[in-house]
Phi, psi and omega in degrees: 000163191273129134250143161070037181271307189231121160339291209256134192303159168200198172290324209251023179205118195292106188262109177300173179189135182005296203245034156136193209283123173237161214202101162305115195223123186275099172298111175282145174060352158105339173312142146215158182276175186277299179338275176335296194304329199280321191300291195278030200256295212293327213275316185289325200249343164272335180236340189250203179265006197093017186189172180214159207218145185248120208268164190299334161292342207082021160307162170251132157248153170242093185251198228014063155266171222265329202213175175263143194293154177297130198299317171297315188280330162314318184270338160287330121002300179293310209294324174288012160083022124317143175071144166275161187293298183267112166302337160267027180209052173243031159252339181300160197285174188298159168290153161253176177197193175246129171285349167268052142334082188107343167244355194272148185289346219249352203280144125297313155233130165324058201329310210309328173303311186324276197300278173343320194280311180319323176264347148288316167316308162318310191292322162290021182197036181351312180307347157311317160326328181258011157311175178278105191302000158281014171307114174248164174202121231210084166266161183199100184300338173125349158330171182281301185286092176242144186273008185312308160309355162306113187240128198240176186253350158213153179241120190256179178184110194280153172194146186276105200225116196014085175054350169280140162253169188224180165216132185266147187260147170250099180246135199285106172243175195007241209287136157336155167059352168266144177311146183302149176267127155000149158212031169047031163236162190230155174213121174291156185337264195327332162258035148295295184311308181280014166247013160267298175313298176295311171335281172305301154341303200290312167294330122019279194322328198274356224266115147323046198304020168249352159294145178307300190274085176296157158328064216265167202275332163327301173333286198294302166310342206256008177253322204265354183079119192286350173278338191266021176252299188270357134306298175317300195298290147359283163299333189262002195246342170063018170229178181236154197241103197257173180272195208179087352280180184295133199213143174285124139325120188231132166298173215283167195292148176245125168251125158326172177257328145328321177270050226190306165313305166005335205258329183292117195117199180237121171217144188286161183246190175273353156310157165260154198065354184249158195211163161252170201210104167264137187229099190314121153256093180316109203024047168091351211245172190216115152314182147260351159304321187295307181312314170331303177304310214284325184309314180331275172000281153307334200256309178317315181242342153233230209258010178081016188234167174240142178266111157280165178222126184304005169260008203022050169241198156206196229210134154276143195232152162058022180258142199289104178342307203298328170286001166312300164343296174293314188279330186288330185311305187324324198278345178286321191303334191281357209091354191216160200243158180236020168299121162283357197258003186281109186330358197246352205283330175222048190243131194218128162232121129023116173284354169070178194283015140337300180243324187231110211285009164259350175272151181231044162211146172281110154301319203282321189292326177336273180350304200314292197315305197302319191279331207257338129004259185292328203280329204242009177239330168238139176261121183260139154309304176207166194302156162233152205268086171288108169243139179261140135232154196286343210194167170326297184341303183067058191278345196246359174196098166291318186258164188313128144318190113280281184233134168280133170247136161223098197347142172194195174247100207255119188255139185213173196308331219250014191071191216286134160242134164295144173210129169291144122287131167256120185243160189202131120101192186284125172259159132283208188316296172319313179281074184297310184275353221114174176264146200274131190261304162244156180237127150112000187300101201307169173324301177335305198257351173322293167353270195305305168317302181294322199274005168291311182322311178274311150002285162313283200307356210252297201264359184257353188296150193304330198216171132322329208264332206288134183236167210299320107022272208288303180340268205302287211310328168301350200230124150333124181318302144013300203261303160336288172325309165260014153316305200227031166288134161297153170284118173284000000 
């Protein structure tokens, strides 16, 4: 393996980390095979801790390794289509899709061609490597499962404009953490790719590749401006990129945070006869007895393959109504529920300080305690998104909770006790997690605070339909707080 190459973790680069060497694997479009899967099984129980956490991209983390993985077994990786083929652009970020690319009834077009070609391209262009390994790139075929609200530094985003498809382009401008924007332009499918390529050219040109700290595609628009990055992008395209037909800028699509969900359960697909299976991953992570199982599965009973989801759970594809039965038992057998109402289905942590010397709380144990908690005290209609994080970063969720727990350090007669600030619901600009409801809540009283919390929300909401987000939102922090004091 590669040192001190990259910021940012890959296959091919020993990144350290809390709890030993952590080693990054990009799945482009979130697919894999039972081979894969078995492969990175082997990999985790020969090198690691035994599991693997599937990341807001659909990315695989592998941590606690022990040693950096080996060259032969690295190059076996490749051959099985892991990993990019050229180690100098196998740190740039994963492609996103939607995972039920090709199967959702609901899609306009098939992302999936799309991401291959785009991940060949990389792979055929090294000089991409000096981009900012936070290079993100995003299709979202028009689905029911979308990845639109996602955040990335380009966006392809299909939309049907008289029986034609198009793709409207999207670009990450101004504040952090805000969705890539409109740019009023539409393009068919066959010209994403060489305007995507001249897109990443352009940013190229501007890129110091010999600074540590690159350069993000954010940056560069909010200094250089986006008409004069697409005029340049133009000239290198040698057309100019106008809509066709003339179409209103629109902001990026707002999904609930309930449809986010969606994916979780048994739904039919557009094969006839065939269904999919979203399967909650308790904070993301996959044993390796699990992968096993789950590859079994996949290969006995659908199409041999696993979806991951930037939502981090992941999707069994292509199993045969008369076989459902059998595969949801199979799937109780492993541990994991394909229930959306399972407190875990939208509980997202961190790796906490465990894993990472900037959290200053164990997110994942947190998390454990808060879910195992919850599972036996509140009944939810549907999920609500809990995210922990350890530190400012915010690394397991770029976009709004219904509630940020955000880690910190509380000093008391009895020494450093862990504690959260808790945010809920919609901020402004200024407010990256929400608006902040409590400060300081030890480990200890979290449990009891959150099921008040979900509790209040559970009998006071206007509807069913209604979701943790718009509740709080109707109310002043003011009017909260002592909503959702628990009763002493």
């Amino acid at each position: 393996m590669l040192s001190g190459v990259a910021l940012c973790p890959g296959l091919f680069y020993d990144t350290p980390a809390q709890d030993g060497i952590l080693s990054r694997i990009r799945i482009p479009g979130g697919i894999l095979d039972s081979k894969q899967c078995r492969a990175i099984a082997d990999i985790t129980e020969n090198y690691g801790g035994g599991y693997v956490d599937v990341t807001n991209r659909a990315n695989l983390q592998i941590r606690e390794l022990r040693s950096g993985i080996n060259l032969p077994v690295l190059q076996n990786l490749q051959n099985i289509g892991i990993g990019s083929r050229n180690f100098a652009v196998d740190h740039i970020r994963n492609i996103m899709t939607s995972p039920t690319s090709g199967i959702d009834p609901q899609e306009l077009i098939d992302t999936r061609p799309l991401i291959q070609d785009w991940e060949n391209y990389i792979a055929t262009h090294p000089s991409l490597g000096g981009l900012s390994a936070k290079f993100s790139v995003g299709f979202d075929g028009g689905g029911q499962v979308s990845v639109c609200d996602r955040l990335n530094d380009i966006m392809f985003a299909a939309i049907l404009i008289d029986s034609t498809v198009y793709f409207r382009l999207y670009l990450s401008v101004g504040v952090k953490g805000k969705p890539p924007v409109d740019m009023g332009i539409v393009l068919l499918p066959e010209s994403c790719l060489p305007v995507l390529a001249a897109l990443a050219e352009v940013y190229l040109d501007h890129t110091d590749i010999q600074s540590r700290r690159k350069l993000r595609l954010r940056e560069l628009l909010n200094n250089l401006g986006c008409e004069t990055y697409l005029q340049q992008v133009e000239q290198r395209l040698g057309f100019e990129l106008t809509p066709h037909p003339p179409l209103y800028k629109t902001s990026s699509p707002e999904k609930s945070l309930n449809s986010h969900y969606s994916h979780i359960g048994i739904h039919p697909q557009r094969q006839q006869g065939l269904f999919y299976i979203g399967v909650v991953l308790p904070l993301g992570r996959l044993e390796s007895q699990q992968i096993r199982g789950l590859a079994d599965l996949a290969e006995k009973f659908g199409s041999g393959t696993l979806r991951l989801t930037p939502w981090q759970n992941l999707l069994l594809t292509d199993i045969p109504q008369r076989s459902l039965t059998h595969v949801k038992s199979e799937i109780a057998v492993l541990k994991l529920d394909i229930s959306v109402n399972n407190i875990n289905t939208a509980l997202v942590a961190c790796s906490g300080n465990q894993g990472c010397a900037s959290s200053a709380t164990d997110t994942k144990g947190d998390a454990k305690a808060l879910a195992k908690y919850l599972e036996t005290h509140v009944s939810l209609n549907h999920p609500v998104h809990i995210h922990f994080s350890g530190c400012e970063k915010s690394c397991a969720q770029h976009n709004h909770s219904d509630i940020t727990l955000l880690g910190d350090n509380l000093e008391s007669e009895n020494g450093t006790l862990g504690a959260y600030h808790i945010y809920v619901g919609e901020g402004d600009s200024e407010q990256k997690f929400g608006r902040q409801l409590y400060q300081y809540v030890t480990v200890a009283e979290l449990p009891v605070l959150l099921g008040q919390m979900l509790q209040v929300y559970q009998n006071q909401c206007r509807n069913p339909d209604e979701s943790f987000r718009e509740f709080v939102n109707r109310y002043e922090i003011a009017q909260l707080q002592p909503l959702f004091s628990p009763v002493t």
